[in-house]
C-alpha positions as MATLAB code, in Angstrom:
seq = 'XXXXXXXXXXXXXXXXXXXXXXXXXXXXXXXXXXXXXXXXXXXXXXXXXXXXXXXXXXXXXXXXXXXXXXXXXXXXXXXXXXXXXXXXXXXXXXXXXXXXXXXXXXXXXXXXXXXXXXXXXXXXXXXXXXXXXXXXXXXXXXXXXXXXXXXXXXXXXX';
ca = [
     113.410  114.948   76.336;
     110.456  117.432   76.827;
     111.234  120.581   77.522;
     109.944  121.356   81.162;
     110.426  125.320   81.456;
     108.470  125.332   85.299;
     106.426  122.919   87.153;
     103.872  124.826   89.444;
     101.560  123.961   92.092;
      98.332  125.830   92.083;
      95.339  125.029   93.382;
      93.761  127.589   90.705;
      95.235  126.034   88.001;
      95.273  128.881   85.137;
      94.497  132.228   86.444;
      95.899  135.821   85.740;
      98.719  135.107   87.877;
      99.731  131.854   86.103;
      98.517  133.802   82.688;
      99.932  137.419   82.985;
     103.389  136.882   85.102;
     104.946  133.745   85.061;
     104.180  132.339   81.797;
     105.665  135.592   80.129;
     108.916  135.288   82.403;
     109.456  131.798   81.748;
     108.831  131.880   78.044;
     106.106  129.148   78.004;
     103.922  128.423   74.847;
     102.085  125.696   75.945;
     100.465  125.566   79.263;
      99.743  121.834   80.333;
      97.269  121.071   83.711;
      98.185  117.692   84.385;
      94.866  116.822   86.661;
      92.396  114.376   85.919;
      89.151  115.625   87.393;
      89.974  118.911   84.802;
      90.996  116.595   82.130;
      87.463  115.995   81.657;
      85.536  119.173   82.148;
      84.721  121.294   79.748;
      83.185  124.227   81.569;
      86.386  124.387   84.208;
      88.908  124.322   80.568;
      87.215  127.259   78.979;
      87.580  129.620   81.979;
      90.878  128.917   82.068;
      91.158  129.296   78.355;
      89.639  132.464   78.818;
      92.273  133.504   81.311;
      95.698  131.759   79.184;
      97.717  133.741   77.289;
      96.695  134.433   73.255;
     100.443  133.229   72.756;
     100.044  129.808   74.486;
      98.230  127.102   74.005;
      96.457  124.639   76.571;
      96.357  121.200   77.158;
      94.415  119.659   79.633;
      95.504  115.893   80.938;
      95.248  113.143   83.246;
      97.778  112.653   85.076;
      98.233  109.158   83.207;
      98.411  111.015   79.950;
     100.672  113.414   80.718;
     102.687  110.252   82.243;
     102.203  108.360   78.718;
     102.386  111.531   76.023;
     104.436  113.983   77.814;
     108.048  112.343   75.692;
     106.227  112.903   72.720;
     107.073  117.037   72.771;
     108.445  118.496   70.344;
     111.721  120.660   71.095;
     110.008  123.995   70.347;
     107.632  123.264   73.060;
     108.230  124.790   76.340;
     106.174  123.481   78.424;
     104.762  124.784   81.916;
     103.267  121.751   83.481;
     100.323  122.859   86.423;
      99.102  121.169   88.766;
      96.748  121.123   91.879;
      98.867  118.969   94.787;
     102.554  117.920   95.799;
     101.088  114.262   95.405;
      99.924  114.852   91.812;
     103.590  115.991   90.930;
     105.003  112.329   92.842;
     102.819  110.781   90.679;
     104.037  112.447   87.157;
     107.786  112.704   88.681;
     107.126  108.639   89.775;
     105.621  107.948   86.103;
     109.260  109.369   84.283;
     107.839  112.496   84.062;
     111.450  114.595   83.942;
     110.434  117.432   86.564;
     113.647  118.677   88.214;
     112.297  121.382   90.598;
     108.846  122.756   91.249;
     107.360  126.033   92.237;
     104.771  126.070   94.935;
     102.560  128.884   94.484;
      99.324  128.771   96.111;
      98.141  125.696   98.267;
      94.752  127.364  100.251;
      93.672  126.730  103.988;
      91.392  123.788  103.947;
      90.237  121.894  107.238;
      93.306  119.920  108.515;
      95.353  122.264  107.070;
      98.057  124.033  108.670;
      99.807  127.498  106.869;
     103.095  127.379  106.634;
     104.226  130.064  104.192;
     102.385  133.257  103.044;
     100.529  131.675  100.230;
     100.667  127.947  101.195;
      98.817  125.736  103.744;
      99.813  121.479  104.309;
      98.681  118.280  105.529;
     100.441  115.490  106.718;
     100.048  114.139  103.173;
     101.356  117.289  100.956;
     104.409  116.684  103.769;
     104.963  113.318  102.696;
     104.738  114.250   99.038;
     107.194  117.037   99.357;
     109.240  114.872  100.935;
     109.511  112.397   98.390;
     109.789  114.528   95.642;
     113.300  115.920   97.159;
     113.972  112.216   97.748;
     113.554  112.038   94.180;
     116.078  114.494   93.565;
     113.384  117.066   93.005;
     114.354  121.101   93.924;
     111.541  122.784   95.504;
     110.764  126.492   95.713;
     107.999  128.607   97.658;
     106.980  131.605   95.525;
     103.993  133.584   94.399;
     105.078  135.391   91.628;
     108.460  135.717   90.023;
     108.802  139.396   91.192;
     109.456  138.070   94.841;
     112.134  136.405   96.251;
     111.654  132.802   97.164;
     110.261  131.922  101.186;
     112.265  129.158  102.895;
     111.591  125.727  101.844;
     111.908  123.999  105.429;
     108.733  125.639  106.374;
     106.756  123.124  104.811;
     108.154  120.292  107.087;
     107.713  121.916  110.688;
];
């Protein structure tokens, strides 16, 4: 069983936020962005490099690979699985991926999006996803950084 210390939903990805605060409070060593437009560029995988912590290192997946590698861990691993959108969590949750609660941290205002917590703006589709996922048995938490207390969760459903 791969050792899942924090699932996160950022639409940054790695930044100083991901880099500096939580990874340090959660004890991660290997930070994993399970997105597949990432997966495959270069450019966007240094800058986060740049930004990761010198004690963690990086991986950067598809979705299917995280799906396909992600029970290959090895115990001393903790990972801290990122990713962009509720629906690219279903799909890694739907693929056996063991993710038993997930952080949303940062989801920004986009055109048919509505804000529904400080840091955190949803479509009908993110909805649906976030629905699912607690379906799924999945625990869901609004929170920017792990200084602050956690916003309420039935926000994103009104």
């Amino acid at each position: 069983m791969p050792n899942i210390v924090l699932t996160r939903i950022d639409n940054r990805l790695i930044h100083g936020q991901v880099a500096t605060q939580w990874s340090g409070v959660i004890g991660a060593n290997l930070l994993l962005v399970a997105n597949d437009e990432v997966s495959t560029n270069k450019m966007r995988q240094g800058l986060m490099d740049m930004a990761a912590p010198g004690y963690a290192q990086t991986r950067y997946w598809s979705l299917q690979k995280t799906i396909d590698t992600i029970h290959k861990a090895s115990d001393r691993q903790m990972i801290f699985i990122i990713c962009e959108s509720p629906q690219d969590v279903l799909t890694l949750v739907e693929g056996g991926v063991p993710i038993k609660k997930v952080n949303i941290g940062n989801m920004h205002m986009a055109e048919g999006k509505r804000q529904v917590a400080t840091v955190v703006a949803v479509d009908d589709k993110d909805v649906a996803a976030f629905k699912r996922l607690q379906e799924l048995g999945v625990e869901l938490e609004i929170r920017r950084v792990p200084q602050e207390g956690s916003e309420d969760v039935a926000k994103l459903f009104k």
